[in-house]
N, C-alpha and C positions, 0 to 999 in steps of 0.2 A: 389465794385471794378469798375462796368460799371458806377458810376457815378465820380471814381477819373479819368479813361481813358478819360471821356469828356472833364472832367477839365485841362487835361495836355496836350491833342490835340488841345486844343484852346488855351494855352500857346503856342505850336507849329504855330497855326496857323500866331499868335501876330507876332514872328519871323521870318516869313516865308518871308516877304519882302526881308528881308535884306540877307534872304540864297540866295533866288534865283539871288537876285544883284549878290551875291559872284558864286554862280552855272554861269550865265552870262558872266562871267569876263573868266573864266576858259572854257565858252564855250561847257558847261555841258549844257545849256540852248536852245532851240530855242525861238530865239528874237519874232518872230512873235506868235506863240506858245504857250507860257508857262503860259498861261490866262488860257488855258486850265483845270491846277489844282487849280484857285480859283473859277471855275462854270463857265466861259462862253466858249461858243461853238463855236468854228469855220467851224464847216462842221455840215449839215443839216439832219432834222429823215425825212427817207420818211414815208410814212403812210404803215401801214401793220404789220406782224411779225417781229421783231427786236429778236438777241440772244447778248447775251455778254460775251466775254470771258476776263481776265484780268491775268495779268503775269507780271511779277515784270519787267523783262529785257530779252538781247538777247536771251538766254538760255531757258529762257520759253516761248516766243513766237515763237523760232523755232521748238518744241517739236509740239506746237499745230497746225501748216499752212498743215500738212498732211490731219489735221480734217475738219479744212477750207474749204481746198480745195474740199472734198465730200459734205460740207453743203452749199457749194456757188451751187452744182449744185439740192439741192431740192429747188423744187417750190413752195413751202408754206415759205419760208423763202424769206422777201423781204431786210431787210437788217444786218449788222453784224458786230458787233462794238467792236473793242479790245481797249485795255486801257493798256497801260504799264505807267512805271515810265520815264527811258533815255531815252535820245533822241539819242542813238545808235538803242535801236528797234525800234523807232517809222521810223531812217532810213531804216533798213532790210525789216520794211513791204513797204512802200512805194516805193521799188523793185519790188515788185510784183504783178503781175499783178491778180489780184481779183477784181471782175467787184462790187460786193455784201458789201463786206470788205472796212469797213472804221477804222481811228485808231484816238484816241484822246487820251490826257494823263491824269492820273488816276489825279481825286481830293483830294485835300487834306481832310482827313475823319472826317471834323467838321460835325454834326449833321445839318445844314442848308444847307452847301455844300452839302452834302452828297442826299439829298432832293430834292433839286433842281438839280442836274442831273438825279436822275430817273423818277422828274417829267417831265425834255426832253426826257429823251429817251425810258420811259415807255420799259422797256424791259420784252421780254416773260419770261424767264429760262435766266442763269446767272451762268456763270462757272470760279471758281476762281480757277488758277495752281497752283502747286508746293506748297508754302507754304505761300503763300499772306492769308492775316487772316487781316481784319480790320472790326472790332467789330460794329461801327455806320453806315457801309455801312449794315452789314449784320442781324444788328439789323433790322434798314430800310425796306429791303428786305422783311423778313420775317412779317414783321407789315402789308405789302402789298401784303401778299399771294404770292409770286413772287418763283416759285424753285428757291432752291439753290444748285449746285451742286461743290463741291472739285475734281479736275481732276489731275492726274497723283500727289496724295498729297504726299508728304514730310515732314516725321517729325523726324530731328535727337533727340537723345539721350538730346544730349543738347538742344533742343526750348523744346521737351518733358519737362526734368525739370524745365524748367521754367515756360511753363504751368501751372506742378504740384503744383506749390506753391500760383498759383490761382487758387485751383481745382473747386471753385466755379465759379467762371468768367469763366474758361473752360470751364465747362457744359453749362453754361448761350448760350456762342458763338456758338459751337461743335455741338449743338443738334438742333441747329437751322437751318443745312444743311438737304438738302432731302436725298441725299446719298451721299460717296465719296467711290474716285474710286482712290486707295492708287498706290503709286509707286514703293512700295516693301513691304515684308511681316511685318518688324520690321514696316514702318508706320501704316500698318492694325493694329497691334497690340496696338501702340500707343494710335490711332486717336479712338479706342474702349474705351481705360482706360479715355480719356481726354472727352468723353462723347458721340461722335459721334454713331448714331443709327442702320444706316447701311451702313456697310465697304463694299468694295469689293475689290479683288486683280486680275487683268486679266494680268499683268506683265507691264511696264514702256515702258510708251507713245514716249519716246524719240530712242525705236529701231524702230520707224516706220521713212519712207520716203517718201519725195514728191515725187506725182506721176506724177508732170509736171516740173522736176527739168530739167533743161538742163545749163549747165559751158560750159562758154565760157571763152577757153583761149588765152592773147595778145599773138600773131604769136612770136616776137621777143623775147619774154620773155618766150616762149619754147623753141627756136631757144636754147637761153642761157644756159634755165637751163639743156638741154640733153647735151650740151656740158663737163658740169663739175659733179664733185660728189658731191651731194648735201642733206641738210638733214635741215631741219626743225623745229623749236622752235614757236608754238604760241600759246596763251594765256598768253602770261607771263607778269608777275607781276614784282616790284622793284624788283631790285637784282638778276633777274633770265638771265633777260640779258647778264649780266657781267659773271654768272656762264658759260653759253652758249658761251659769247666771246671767255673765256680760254677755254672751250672745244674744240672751233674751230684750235687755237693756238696748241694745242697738236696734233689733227689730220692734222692739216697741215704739220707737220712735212713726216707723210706718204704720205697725198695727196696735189699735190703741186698748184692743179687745185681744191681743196675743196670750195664749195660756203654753207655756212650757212642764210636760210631764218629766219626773225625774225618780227612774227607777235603779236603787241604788245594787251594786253587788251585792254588798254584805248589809243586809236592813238594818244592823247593829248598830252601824254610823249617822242614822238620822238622825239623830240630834247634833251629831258634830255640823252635820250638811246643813240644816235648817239654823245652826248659828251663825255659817259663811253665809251664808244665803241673806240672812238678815242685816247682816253688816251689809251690804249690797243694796240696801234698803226694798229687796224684794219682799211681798208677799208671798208666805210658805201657808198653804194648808196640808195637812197629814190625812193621809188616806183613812180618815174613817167614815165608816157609812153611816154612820147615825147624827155627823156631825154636816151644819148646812152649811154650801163652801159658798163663799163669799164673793159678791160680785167684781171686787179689786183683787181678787186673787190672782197673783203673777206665775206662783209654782204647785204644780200639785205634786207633793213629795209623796210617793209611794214607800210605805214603811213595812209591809208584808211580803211572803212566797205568792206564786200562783196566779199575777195578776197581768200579766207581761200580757199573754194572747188575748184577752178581753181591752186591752187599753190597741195593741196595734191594728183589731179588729177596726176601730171607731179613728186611730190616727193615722195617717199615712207619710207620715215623715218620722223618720228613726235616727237620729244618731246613737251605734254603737261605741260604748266604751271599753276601754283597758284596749287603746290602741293610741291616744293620745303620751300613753306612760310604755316603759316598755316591757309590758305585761303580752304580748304575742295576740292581743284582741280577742271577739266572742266568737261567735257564729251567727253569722245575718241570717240564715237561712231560714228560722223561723218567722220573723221578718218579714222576709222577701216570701215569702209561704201565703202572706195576707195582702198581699199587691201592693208592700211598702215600698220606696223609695229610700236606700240605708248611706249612708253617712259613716266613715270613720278615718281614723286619724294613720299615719306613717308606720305605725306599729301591729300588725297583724299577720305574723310570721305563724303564727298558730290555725291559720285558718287560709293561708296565700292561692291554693288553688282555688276554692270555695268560690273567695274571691275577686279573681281571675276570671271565674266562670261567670261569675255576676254583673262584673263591669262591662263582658263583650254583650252582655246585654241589654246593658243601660241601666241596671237594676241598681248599684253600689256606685260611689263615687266618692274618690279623695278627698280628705279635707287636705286642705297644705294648712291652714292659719283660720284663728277668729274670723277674719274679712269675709275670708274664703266662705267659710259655713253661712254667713248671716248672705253672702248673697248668692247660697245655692238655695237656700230656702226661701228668700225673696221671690226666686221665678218658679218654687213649686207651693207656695202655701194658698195661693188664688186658685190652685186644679186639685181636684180630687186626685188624681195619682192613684187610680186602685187600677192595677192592669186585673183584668179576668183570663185574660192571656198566656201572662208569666206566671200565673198564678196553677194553671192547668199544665202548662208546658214541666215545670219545676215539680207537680205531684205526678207525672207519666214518669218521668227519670227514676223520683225516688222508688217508686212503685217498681220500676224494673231492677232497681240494685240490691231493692230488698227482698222480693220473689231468688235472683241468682245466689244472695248469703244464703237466704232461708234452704235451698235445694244443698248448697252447698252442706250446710252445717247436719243437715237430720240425716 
C-alpha cells in the first residue's frame, strides 16, 4: 500500500502546477510564497536546535501558539519552524510576535520533496497536530532516527475507518510515532487499534490559552457596536449566511436597533455573502475602518483575518458555523474563553466532546431550526451574558492540560 501512496502523490505532484495556478487565481495562494510546498525555502536555518511543529490550518495552529509561546522561552532551543497548509495561517502567525518562530508551508509529500526539506532544516523532534498523517514525510523521519510525536491527535469514527481498511499501511505509519498525546478518549482508543504504541490522554490542547494574548479593539467600532443589540455569526460557511440573514429579519421585528456581525470562514466569499445578503434587502457594511458605518446598517460583514476575539470581546452572543452543513463545526472554545454564550447547529462531530463539556455548563446550546435560534437569542440579547466565572473556570483547565503536554513533550 506505502508503495501505491507514492505512486499517487506523484500523480498529485504532476498536477500540482496547475492547482496552484487555480489556488492563485482564487487567492488561496501566496504569490511569493507558494515555492515553498515544492522544496524551496525562503527564510533561513540558524545553526543549533531546531523543533517542528506542523497543522493543517487556522485551527490547528492556534491550539499549539500556547506551546510556542513556552518553548520560544528555553534556551536550548535556537529556532522553531511551523509548517501549515493556507495561507490564512501562515497570516495568523506572522501576527505574532515570536522572536524564535518561523513558519514556512508544508511540502508537498513526494519522497524527494520530502528529503530535501529535512535535509534543510535537519530537525530535532517533529510534532504533527490534530490529524495531519503523511506517510513519506514520516516514513523519512523515522529512517533518520528523528522523534516523532502526534499532538492534541484526532481521529474520528470516520478517518478511523478508513484507516481500518488499510490496516496494514496503518500499522506501517501509526507505529512509527514515538508517542501521541490523543485529543479525546475515543482517539486514544482509536489511535491504539490503528497501531500506535504509546497513547496518552492528558485532555485537548485547544482549552489552553495565550499567555501573552492581548485584543485590541477599533475605538469606533466599539463606540457602535454598545450602541445596538447585537449578536454574532462566525465561522460560517455557504448558506449559513442567508440562514443568519433571515434570523436577523425575524428579530428585527423586536429590535429595531439590531446589528448582526458576520464573520465569514473563508474572507474570499464576501462578495458572494454581501450579494445574498442584499437580495434580503439587508444592509451589508464591510469591515473597513476608515469607512463610517451607517446608522441603518443591518450586517457588519467582516471581510479580514484576526478580528474574531476583538468583536467576541464587545459581543456576547455567538453563533458558530460549519455545523449547520455537514462540515463537523468549529471550536467555541475561543468563544466561550470571552464569557460568550455559543450557538450551533446538528453538525459538530469535530468538536463533540468540546461540546459536551460546554453544554453541561450552560455555555453552548443547540440550534434545532431558524425559530429555534431567533428565540434563544430573544431571552439573551437584553443580558449582558459575560460570565467572569466560566471564563476563569475554562482558563484553570486549559492552564492544567497545557503545563501536563508541555512536561510531557521536553
Amino acid at each position: 500500500m506505502f508503495f501505491i501512496y507514492k505512486v499517487l502523490i506523484n500523480i498529485v505532484f504532476l498536477f500540482s502546477p496547475f492547482i496552484i495556478i487555480i489556488r492563485l487565481i482564487k487567492r488561496k495562494e501566496n504569490i511569493k510564497r507558494f515555492v515553498e510546498k515544492f522544496g524551496f525555502f525562503t527564510k533561513k536555518r540558524v545553526s543549533g536546535k531546531l523543533i517542528w511543529f506542523h497543522g493543517a490550518s487556522v485551527g490547528e495552529i492556534q491550539s499549539i501558539i500556547p506551546l510556542i509561546e513556552r518553548l520560544e522561552k528555553d534556551r536550548k532551543i535556537n529556532q522553531i519552524l511551523i509548517t501549515s497548509n493556507t495561507l490564512s495561517s501562515s497570516i495568523i502567525i506572522n501576527k505574532l510576535n515570536l522572536r524564535k518562530t518561523i513558519h514556512q508551508f508544508f511540502p508537498i509529500d513526494c519522497n524527494f520533496i520530502s528529503s530535501k526539506f529535512l535535509d534543510y532544516w535537519k530537525p530535532s523532534k517533529v510534532f504533527f497536530v490534530d490529524s495531519e498523517i503523511w506517510p513519506n514525510t514520516i516514513n523519512n523521519l523515522f529512517r533518520k532516527n528523528i522523534p516523532i510525536i502526534l499532538l492534541n491527535g484526532r481521529i474520528t469514527k470516520k478517518t478511523f475507518s478508513r484507516w481500518m481498511k488499510f490496516s496494514n499501511f496503518s500499522k506501517f505509519v501509526f507505529s512509527k510515532f514515538n508517542f501521541c498525546l490523543s485529543a479525546n478518549k475515543e482517539s486514544k482508543k482509536f489511535l491504539k487499534k490503528l497501531g500506535a504504541n504509546n497513547v496518552k490522554f492528558f485532555g485537548n490542547l485547544k482549552f489552553s490559552q495565550s499567555e501573552n494574548q492581548s485584543v485590541e479593539v477599533d475605538k469606533n467600532l466599539k463606540k457602535f457596536l454598545l450602541k445596538r443589540n447585537s449578536w454574532c455569526a462566525s465561522s460560517t460557511h455557504y448558506n449559513e449566511e442567508k440562514f443568519c440573514g433571515l434570523a436577523h429579519l425575524k428579530l428585527k421585528k423586536k429590535y429595531k436597533n439590531l446589528l448582526t456581525i458576520i464573520i465569514p470562514r473563508h474572507v474570499d466569499r464576501v462578495d458572494q455573502i454581501r450579494a445574498d445578503l442584499n437580495k434580503l434587502n439587508l444592509n451589508v457594511h464591510l469591515d473597513r475602518p476608515k469607512d463610517k458605518i451607517k446608522p441603518n446598517t443591518d450586517i457588519y460583514l467582516v471581510n479580514s483575518y484576526g478580528k474574531t476575539k476583538s468583536i467576541f470581546k464587545i459581543c456576547k452572543n455567538v453563533f458558530l458555523g460549519g455545523s449547520l452543513i455537514n462540515h463537523g463545526g468549529q471550536n467555541p472554545l475561543e468563544a466561550a474563553r470571552y464569557g460568550c454564550c455559543v450557538y450551533h447547529g446538528p453538525h459538530i462531530s469535530n468538536f463533540k466532546e468540546i461540546y459536551e463539556h460546554l453544554q453541561k455548563k450552560k455555555i453552548s446550546f443547540k440550534v434545532k431550526n431558524q425559530n429555534h435560534l431567533t428565540d434563544l437569542l430573544q431571552k439573551k440579547l437584553d443580558k449582558k451574558n459575560f460570565s467572569k466565572k466560566s471564563m476563569k473556570n475554562l482558563s484553570l483547565e486549559g492552564t492544567k492540560i497545557l503545563n501536563k503536554i508541555f512536561n510531557e513533550i521536553c
